[in-house]
N, CA, C and O atoms as a DFTB+ gen file, in Angstrom:
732 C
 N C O
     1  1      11.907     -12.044      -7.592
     2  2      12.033     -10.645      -7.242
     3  2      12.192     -10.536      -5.729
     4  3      11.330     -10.994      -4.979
     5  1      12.974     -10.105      -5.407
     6  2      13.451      -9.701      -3.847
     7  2      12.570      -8.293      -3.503
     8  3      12.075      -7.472      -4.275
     9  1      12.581      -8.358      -1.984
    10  2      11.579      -6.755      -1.547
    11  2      11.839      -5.704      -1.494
    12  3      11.155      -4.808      -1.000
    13  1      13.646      -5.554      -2.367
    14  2      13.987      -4.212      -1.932
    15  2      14.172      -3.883      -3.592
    16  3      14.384      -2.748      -4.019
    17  1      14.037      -5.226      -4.536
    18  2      13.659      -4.540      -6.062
    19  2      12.495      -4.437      -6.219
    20  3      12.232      -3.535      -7.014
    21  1      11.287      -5.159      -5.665
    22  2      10.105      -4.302      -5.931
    23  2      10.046      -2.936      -4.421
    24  3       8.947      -2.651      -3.947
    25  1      10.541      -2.680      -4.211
    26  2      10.214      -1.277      -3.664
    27  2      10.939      -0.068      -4.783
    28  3      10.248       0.901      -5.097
    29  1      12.411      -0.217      -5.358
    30  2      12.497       0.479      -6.524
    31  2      11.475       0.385      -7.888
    32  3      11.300       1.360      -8.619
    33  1      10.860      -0.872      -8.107
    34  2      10.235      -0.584      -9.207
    35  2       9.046      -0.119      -8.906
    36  3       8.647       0.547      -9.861
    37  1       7.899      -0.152      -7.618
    38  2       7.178       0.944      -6.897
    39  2       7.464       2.370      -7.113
    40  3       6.697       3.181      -7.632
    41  1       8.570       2.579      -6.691
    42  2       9.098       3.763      -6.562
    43  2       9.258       4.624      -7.787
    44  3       9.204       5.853      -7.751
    45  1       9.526       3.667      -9.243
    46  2       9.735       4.211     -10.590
    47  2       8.331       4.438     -10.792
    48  3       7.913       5.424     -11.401
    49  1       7.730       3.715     -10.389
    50  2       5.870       4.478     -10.778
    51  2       5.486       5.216     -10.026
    52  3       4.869       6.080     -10.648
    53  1       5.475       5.485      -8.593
    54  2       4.710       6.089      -7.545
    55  2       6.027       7.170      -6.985
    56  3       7.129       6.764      -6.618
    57  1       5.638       8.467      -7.025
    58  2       6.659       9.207      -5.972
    59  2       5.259      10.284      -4.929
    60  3       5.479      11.495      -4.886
    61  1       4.380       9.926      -4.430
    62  2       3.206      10.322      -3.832
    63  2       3.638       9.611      -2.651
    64  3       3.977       8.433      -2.534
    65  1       3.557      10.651      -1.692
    66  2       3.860      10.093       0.048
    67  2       2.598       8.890      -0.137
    68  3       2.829       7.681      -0.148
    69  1       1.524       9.373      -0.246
    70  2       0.579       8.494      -0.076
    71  2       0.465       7.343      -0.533
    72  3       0.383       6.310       0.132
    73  1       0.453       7.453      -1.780
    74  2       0.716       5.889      -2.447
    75  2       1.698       5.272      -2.176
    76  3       1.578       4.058      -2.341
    77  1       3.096       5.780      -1.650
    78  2       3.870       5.208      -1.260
    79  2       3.600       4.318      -0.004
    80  3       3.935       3.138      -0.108
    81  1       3.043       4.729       1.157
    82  2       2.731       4.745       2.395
    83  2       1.976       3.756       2.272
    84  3       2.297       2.727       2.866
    85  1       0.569       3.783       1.343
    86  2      -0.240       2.513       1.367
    87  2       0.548       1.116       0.873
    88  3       0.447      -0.014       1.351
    89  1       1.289       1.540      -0.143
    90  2       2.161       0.586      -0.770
    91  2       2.387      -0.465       0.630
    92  3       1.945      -1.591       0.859
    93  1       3.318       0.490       1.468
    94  2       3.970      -0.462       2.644
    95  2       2.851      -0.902       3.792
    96  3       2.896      -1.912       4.493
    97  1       2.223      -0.262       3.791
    98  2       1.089      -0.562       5.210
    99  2       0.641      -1.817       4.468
   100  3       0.917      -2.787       5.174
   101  1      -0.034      -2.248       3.139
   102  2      -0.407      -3.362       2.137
   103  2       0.401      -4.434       2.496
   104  3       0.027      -5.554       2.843
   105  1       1.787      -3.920       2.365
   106  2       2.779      -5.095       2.020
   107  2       2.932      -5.368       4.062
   108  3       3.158      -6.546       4.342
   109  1       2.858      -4.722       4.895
   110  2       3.112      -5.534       5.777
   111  2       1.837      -5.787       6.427
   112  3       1.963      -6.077       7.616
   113  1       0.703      -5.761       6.008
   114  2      -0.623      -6.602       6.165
   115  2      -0.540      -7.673       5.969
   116  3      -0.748      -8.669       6.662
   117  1      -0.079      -7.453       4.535
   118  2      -0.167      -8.941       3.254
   119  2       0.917     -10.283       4.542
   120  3       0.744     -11.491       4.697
   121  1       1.713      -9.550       5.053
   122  2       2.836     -10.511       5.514
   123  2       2.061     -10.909       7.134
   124  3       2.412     -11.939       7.710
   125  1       1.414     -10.340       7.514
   126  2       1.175     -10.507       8.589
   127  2      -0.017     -11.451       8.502
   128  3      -0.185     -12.115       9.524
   129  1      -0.887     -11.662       7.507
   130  2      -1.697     -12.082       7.077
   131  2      -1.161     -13.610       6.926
   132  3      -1.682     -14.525       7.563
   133  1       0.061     -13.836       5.916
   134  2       0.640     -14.901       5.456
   135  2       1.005     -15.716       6.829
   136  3       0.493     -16.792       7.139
   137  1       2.003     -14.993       7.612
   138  2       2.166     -15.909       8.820
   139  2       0.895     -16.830       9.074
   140  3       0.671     -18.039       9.013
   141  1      -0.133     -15.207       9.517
   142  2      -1.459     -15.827      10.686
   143  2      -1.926     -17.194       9.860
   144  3      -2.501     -18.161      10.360
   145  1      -1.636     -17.074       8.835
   146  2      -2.851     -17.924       7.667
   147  2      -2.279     -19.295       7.825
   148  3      -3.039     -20.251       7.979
   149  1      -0.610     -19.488       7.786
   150  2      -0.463     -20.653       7.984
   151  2       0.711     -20.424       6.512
   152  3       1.318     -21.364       5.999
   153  1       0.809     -18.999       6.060
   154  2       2.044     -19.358       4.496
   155  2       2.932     -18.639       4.911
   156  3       3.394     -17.720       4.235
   157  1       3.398     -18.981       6.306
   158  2       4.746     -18.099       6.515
   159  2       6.045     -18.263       5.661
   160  3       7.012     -17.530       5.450
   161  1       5.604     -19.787       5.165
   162  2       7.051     -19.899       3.915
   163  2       7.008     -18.923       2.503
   164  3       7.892     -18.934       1.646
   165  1       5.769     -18.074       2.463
   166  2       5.374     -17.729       1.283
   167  2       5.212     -16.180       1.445
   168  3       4.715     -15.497       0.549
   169  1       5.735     -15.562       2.848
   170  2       5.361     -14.181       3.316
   171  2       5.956     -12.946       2.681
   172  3       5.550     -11.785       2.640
   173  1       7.177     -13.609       2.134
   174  2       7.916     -12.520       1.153
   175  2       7.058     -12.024      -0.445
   176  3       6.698     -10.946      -0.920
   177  1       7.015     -13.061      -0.765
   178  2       5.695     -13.229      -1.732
   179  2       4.410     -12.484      -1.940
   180  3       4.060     -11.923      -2.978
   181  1       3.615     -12.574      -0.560
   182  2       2.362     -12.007       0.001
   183  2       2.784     -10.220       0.016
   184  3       2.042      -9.348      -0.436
   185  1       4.262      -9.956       0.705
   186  2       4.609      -8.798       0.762
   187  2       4.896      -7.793      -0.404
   188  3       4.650      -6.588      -0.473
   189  1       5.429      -8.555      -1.212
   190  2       6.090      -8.030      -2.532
   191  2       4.292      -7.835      -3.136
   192  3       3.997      -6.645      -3.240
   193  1       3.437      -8.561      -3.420
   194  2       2.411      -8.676      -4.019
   195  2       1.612      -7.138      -3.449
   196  3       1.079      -6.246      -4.108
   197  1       1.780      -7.274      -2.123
   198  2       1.273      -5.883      -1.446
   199  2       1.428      -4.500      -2.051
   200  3       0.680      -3.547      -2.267
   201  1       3.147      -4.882      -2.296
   202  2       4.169      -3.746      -2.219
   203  2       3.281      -2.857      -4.135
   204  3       2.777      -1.804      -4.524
   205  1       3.594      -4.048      -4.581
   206  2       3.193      -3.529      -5.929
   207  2       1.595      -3.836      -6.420
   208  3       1.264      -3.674      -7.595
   209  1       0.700      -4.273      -5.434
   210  2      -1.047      -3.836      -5.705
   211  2      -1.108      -2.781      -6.228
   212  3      -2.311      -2.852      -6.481
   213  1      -0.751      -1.594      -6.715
   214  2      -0.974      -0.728      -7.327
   215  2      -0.311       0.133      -7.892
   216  3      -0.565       1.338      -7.884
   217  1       0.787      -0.509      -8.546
   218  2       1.898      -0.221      -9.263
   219  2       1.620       0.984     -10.235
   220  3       2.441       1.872     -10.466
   221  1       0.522       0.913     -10.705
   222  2       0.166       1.828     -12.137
   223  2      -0.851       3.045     -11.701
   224  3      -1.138       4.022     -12.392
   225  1      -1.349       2.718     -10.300
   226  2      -2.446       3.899     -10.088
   227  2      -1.979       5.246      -9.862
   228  3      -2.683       6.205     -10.179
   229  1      -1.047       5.361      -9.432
   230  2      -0.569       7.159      -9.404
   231  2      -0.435       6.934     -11.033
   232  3      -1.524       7.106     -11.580
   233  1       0.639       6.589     -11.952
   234  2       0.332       7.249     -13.371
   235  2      -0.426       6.894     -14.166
   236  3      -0.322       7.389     -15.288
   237  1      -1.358       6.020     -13.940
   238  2      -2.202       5.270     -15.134
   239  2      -3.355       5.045     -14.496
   240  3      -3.967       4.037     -14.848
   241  1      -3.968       5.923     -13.382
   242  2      -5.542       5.814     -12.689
   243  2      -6.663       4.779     -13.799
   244  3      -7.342       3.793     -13.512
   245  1      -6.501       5.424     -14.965
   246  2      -8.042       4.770     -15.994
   247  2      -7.532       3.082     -16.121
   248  3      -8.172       2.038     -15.995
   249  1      -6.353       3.303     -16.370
   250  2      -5.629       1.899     -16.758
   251  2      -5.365       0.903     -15.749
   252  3      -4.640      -0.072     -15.947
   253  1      -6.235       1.272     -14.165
   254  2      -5.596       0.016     -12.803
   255  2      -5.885      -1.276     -13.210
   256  3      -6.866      -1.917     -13.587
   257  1      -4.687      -1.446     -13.004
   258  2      -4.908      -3.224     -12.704
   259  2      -4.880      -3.547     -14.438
   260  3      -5.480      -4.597     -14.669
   261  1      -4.513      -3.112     -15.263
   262  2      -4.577      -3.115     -16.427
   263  2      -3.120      -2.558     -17.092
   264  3      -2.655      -3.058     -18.117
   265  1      -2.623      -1.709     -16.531
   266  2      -1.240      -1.168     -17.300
   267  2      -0.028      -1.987     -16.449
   268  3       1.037      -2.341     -16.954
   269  1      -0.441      -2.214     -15.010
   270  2       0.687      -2.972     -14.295
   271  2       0.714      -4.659     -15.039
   272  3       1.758      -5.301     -15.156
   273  1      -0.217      -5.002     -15.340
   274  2       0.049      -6.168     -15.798
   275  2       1.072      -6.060     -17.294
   276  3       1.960      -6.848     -17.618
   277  1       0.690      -5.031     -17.914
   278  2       1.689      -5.171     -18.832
   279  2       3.064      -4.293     -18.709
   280  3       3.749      -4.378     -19.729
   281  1       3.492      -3.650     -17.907
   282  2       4.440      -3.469     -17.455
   283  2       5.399      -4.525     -16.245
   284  3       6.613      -4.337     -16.154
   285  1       4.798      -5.460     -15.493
   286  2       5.431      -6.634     -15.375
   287  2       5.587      -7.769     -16.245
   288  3       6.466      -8.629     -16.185
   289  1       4.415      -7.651     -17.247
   290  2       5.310      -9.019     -18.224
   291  2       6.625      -8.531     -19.117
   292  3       7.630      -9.201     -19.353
   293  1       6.387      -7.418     -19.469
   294  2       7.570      -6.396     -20.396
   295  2       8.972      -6.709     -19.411
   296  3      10.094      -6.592     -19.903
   297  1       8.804      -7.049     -18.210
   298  2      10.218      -6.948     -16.976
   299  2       9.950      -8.236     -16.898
   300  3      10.994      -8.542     -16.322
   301  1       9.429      -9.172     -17.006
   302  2       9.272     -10.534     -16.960
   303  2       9.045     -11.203     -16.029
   304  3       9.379     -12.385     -15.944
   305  1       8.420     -10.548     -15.143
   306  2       7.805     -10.935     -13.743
   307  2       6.734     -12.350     -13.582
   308  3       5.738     -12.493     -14.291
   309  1       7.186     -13.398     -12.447
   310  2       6.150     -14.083     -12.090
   311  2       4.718     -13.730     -12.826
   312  3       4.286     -12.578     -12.886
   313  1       4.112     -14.754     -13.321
   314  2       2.465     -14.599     -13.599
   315  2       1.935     -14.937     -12.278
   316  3       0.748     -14.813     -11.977
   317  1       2.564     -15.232     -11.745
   318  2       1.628     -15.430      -9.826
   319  2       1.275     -14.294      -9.559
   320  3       0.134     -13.843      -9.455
   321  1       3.024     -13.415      -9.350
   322  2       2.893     -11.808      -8.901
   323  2       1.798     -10.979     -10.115
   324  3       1.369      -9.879      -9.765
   325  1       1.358     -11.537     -11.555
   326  2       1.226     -10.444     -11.979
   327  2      -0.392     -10.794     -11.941
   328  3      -0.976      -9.733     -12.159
   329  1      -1.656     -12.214     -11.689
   330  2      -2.267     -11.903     -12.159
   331  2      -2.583     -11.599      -9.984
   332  3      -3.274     -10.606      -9.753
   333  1      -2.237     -12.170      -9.070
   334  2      -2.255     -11.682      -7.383
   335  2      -2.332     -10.195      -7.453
   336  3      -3.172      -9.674      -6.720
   337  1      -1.531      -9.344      -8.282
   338  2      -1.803      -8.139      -8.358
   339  2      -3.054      -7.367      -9.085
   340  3      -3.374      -6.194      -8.895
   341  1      -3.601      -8.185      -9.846
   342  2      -4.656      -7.651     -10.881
   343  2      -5.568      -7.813     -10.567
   344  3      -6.531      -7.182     -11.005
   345  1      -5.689      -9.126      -9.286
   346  2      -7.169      -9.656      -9.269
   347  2      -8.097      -8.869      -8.118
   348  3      -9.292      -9.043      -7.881
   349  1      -7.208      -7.997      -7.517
   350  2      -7.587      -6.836      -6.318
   351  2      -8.357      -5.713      -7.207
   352  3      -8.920      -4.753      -6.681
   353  1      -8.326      -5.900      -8.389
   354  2      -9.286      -4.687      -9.747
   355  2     -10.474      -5.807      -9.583
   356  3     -11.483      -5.682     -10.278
   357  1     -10.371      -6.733      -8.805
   358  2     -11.509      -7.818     -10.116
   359  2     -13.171      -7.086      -9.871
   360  3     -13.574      -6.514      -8.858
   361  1     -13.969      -7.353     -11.253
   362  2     -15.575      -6.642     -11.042
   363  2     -15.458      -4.699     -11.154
   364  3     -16.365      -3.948     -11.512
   365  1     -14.125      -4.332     -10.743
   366  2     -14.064      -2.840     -10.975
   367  2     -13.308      -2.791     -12.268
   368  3     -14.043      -2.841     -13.253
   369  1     -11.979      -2.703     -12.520
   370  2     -11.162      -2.549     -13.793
   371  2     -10.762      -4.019     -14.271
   372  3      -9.961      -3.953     -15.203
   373  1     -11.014      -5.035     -13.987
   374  2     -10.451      -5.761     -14.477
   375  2     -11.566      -7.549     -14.234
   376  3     -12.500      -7.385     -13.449
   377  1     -11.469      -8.852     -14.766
   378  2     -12.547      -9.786     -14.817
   379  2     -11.803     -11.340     -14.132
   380  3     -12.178     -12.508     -14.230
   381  1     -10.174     -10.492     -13.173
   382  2      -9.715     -11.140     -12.411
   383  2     -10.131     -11.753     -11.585
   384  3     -10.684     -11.074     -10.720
   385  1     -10.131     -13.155     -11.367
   386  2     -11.052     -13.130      -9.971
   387  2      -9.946     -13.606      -8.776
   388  3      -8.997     -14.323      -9.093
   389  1     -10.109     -13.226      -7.600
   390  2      -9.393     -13.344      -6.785
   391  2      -9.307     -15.337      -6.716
   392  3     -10.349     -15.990      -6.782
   393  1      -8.080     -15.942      -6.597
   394  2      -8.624     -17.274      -6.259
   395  2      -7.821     -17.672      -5.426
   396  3      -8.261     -18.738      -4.995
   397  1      -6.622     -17.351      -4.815
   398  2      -6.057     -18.344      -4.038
   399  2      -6.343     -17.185      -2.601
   400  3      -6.922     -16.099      -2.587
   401  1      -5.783     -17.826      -1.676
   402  2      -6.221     -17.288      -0.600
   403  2      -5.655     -15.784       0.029
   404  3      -6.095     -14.980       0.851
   405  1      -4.379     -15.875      -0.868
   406  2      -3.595     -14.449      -0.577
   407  2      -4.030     -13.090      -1.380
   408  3      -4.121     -11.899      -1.081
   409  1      -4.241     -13.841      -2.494
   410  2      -5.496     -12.786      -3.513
   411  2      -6.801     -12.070      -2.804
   412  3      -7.154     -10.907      -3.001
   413  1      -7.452     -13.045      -1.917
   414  2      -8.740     -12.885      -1.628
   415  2      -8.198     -12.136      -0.501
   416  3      -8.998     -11.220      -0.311
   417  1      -7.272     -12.058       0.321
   418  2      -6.808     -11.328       1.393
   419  2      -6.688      -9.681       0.920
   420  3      -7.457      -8.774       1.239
   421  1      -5.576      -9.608       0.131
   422  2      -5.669      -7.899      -0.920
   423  2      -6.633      -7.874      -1.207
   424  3      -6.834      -6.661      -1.158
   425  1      -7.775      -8.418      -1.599
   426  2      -8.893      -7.730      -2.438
   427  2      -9.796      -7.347      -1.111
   428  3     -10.329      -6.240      -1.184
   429  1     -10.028      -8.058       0.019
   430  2     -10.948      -7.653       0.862
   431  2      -9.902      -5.953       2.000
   432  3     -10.292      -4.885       2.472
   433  1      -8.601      -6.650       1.934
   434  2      -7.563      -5.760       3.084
   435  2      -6.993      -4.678       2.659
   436  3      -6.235      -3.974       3.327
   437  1      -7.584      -4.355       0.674
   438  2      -6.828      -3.064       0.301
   439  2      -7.664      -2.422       0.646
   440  3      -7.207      -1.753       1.573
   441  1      -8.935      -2.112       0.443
   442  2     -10.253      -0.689       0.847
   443  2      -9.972      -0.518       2.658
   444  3      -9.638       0.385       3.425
   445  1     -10.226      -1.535       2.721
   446  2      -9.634      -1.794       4.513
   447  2      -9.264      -0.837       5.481
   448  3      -9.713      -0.074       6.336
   449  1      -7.713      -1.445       4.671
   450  2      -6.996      -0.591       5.431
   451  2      -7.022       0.848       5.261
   452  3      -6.619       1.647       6.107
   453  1      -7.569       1.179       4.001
   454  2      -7.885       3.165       4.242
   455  2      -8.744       3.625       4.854
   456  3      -8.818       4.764       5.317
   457  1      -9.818       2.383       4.943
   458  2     -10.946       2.585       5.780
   459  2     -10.396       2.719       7.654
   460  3     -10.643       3.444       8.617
   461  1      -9.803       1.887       7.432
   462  2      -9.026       1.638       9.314
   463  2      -8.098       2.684       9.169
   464  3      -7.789       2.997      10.318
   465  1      -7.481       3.403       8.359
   466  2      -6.133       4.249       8.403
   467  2      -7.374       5.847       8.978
   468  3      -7.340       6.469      10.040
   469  1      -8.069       5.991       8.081
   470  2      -8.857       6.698       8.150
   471  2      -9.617       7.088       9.516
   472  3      -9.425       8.199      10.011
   473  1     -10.478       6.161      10.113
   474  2     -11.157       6.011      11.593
   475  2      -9.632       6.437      12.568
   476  3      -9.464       7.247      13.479
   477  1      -8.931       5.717      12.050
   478  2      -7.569       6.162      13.054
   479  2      -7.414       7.679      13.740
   480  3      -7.403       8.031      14.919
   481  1      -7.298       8.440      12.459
   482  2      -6.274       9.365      12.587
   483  2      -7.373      10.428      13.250
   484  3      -6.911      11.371      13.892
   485  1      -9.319      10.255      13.063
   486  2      -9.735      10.724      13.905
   487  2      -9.798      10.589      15.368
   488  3     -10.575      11.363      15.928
   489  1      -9.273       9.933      15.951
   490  2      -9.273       9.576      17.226
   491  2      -8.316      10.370      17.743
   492  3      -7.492      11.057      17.138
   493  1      -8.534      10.182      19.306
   494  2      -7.822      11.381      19.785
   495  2      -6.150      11.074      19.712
   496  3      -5.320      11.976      19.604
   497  1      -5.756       9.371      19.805
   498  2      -4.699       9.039      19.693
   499  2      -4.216       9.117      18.422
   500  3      -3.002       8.934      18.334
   501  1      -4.908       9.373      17.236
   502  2      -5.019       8.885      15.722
   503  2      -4.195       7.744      15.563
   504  3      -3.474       7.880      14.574
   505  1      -3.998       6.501      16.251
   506  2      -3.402       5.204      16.084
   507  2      -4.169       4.270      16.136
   508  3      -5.058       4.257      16.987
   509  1      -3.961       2.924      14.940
   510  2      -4.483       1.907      15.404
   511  2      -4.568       1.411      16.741
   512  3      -5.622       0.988      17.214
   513  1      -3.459       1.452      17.377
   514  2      -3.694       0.984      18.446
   515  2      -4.574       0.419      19.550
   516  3      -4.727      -0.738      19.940
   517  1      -5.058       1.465      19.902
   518  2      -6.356       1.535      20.705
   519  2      -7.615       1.330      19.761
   520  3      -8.691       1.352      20.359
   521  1      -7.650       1.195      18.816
   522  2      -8.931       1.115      17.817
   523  2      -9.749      -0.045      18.102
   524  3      -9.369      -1.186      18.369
   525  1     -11.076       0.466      17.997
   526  2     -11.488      -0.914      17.783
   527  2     -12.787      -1.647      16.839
   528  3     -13.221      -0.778      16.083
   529  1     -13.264      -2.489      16.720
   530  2     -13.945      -2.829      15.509
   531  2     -15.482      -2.018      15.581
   532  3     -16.183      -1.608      14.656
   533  1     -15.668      -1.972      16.870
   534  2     -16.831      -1.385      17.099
   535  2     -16.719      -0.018      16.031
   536  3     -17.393       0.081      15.006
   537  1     -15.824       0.896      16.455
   538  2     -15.746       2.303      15.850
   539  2     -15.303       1.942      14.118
   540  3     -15.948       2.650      13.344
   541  1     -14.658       1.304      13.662
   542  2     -14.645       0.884      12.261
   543  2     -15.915       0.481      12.136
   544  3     -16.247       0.871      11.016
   545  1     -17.089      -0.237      12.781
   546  2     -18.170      -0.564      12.006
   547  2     -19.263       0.463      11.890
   548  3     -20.274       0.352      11.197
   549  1     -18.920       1.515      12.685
   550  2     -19.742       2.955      12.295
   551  2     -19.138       3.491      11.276
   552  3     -19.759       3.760      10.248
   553  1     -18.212       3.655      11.375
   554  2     -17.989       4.506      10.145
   555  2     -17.799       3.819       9.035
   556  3     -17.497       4.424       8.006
   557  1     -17.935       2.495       9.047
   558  2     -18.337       2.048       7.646
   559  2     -19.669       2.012       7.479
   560  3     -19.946       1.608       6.350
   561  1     -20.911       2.348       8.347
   562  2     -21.794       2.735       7.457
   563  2     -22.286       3.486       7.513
   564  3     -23.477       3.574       7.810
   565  1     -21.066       4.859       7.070
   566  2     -21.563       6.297       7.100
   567  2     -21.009       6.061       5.619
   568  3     -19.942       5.449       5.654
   569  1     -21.352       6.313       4.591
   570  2     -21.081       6.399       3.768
   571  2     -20.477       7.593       2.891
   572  3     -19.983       7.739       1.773
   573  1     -20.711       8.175       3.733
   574  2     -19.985       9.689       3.070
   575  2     -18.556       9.813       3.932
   576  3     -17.818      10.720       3.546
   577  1     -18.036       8.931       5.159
   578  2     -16.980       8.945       5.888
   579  2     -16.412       7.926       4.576
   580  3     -16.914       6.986       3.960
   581  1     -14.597       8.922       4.489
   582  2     -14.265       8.036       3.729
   583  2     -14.584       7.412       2.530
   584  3     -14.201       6.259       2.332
   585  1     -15.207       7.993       1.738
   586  2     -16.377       7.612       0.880
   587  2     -15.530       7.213      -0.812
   588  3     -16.138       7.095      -1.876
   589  1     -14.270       7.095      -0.649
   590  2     -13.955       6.584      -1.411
   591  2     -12.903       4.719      -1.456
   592  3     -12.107       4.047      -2.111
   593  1     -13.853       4.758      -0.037
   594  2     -13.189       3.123       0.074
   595  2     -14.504       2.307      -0.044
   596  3     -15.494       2.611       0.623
   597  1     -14.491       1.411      -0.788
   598  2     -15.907       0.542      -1.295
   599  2     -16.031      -0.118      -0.159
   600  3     -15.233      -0.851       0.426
   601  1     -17.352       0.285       0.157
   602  2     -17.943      -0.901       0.952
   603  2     -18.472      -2.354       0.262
   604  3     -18.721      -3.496       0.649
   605  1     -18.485      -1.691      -0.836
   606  2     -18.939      -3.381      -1.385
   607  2     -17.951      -4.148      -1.727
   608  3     -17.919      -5.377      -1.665
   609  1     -17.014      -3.320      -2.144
   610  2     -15.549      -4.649      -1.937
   611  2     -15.148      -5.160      -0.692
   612  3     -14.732      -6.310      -0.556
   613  1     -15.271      -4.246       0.337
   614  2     -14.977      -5.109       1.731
   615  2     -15.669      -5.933       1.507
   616  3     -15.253      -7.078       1.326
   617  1     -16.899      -5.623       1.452
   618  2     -18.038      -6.955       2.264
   619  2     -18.158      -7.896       1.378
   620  3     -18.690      -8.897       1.859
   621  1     -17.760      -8.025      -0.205
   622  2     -17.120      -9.200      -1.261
   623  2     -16.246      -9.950      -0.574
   624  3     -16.343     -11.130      -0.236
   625  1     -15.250      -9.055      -0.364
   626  2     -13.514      -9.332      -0.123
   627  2     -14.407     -10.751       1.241
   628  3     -14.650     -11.951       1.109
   629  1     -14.643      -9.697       2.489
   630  2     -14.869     -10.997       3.654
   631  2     -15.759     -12.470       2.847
   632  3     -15.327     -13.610       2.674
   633  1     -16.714     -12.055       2.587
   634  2     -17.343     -13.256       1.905
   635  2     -16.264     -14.490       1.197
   636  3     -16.149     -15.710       1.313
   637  1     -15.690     -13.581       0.546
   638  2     -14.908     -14.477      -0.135
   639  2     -13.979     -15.194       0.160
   640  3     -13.510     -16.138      -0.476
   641  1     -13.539     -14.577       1.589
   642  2     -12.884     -15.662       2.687
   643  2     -13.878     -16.334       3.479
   644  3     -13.368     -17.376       3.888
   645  1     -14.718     -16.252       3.766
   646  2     -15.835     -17.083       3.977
   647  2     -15.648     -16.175       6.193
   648  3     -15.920     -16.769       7.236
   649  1     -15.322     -15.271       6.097
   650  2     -15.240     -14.380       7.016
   651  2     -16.657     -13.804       7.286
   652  3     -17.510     -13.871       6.401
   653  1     -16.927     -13.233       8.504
   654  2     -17.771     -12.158       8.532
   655  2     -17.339     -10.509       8.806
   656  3     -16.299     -10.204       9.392
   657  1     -18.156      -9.679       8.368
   658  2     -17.216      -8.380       8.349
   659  2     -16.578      -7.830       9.740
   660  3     -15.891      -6.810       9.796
   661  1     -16.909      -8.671      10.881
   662  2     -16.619      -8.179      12.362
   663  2     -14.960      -8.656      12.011
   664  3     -13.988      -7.901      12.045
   665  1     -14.953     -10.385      11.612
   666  2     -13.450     -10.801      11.710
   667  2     -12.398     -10.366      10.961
   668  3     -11.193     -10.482      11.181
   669  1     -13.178      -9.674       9.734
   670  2     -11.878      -9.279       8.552
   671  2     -11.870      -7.925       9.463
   672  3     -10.882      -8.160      10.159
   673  1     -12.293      -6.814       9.839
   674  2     -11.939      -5.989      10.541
   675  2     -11.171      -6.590      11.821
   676  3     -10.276      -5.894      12.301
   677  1     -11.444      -7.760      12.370
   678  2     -10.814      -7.178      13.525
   679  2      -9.614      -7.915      13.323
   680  3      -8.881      -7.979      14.309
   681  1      -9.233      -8.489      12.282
   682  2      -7.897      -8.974      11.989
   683  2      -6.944      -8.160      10.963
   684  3      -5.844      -8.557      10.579
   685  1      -7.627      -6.835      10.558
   686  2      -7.118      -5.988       9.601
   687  2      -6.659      -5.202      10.648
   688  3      -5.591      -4.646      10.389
   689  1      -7.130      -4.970      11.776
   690  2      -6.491      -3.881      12.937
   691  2      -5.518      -4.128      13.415
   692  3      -4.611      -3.303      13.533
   693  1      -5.436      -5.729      13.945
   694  2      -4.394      -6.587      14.416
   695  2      -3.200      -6.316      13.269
   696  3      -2.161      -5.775      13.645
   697  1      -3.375      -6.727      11.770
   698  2      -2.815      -6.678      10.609
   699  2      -1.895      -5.126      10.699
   700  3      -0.841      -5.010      10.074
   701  1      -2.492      -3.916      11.611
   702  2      -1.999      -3.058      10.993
   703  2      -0.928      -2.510      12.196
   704  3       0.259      -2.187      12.162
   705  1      -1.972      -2.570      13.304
   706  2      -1.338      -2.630      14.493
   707  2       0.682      -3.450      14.486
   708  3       1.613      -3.169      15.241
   709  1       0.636      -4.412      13.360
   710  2       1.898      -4.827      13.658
   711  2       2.632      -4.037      12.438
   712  3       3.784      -4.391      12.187
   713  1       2.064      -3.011      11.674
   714  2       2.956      -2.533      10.342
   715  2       4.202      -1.383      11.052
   716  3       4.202      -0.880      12.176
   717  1       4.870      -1.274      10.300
   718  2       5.949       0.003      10.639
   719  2       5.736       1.093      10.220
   720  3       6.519       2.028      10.385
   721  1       4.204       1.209       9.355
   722  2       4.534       2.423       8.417
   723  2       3.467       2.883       9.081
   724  3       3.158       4.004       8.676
   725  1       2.662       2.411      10.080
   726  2       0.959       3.029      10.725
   727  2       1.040       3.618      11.848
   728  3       0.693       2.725      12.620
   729  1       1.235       4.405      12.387
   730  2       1.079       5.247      13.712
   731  2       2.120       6.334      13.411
   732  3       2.326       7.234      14.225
């Protein structure tokens, strides 16, 4: 699958600015991620995986991570792409577990980044840019800021890269700081 057919088949599920928007901020995390990591041969991959993390949640909310899987095997999609996409549900909708290293990246960098999109847009610049981890680590533990991005999946997600929550933040800023779709 090339990145400009999964952005149409995105697009056949999702027509929400928003979901759209996260779609791409995801997918050029996921890639920015792949370089830093050392799978720059594999970044298209990481991106596309981004692109479609949540293929089914604008029409099938009860069904995440559960209806996209069977709507990519029906199109006959990679089982890489389909269970990399499922395993970002894992412990919430689904008993995926994240295992390779690009998996464990979406599962800790999807709450993330709404969490960092979020702290953003209060600032006076509302851009990553100037952001910094300090002010993401307050308002992650305000719990009513943002209160629908899990803190317990971040702080899974870092663990599970064997990260602490200072570095997955301050490489999710970096991560976003280089997207096209954030400021």
């Amino acid at each position: 699958m090339t990145k400009e057919e999964a952005v149409q088949l995105l697009e056949q599920y999702n027509q929400g600015e928003f979901h759209l928007r996260h779609a791409h901020i995801v997918s050029d995390v996921m890639g920015w991620f792949a370089r830093e990591l050392g799978y720059g041969d594999e970044e298209t991959f990481w991106q596309i995986v981004g692109l479609l993390h949540d293929l089914d949640f604008e029409q099938f909310p009860d069904e995440h991570c559960i209806k996209s899987q069977q709507i990519m095997r029906q199109l006959g999609l990679d089982e890489r792409l389909i269970h990399a996409t499922a395993s970002h549900g894992y412990g919430i909708t689904v008993d995926i577990k994240p295992e390779h290293t690009m998996e464990k990246v979406l599962f800790a960098t999807d709450e993330l980044t709404g969490l960092i999109g979020a702290v953003a847009v209060m600032r006076p610049s509302k851009s990553v840019s100037d952001l910094e981890v300090s002010s993401v680590k307050k308002k992650f533990k305000d719990k009513k800021f943002a209160a629908g991005c899990s803190r317990d999946v971040i702080r899974q997600g870092a663990e599970m890269l064997g990260w602490t929550l200072d570095e997955l933040m301050e490489k999710t800023i970096l991560a976003m700081r280089a997207s096209d779709y954030v400021n």
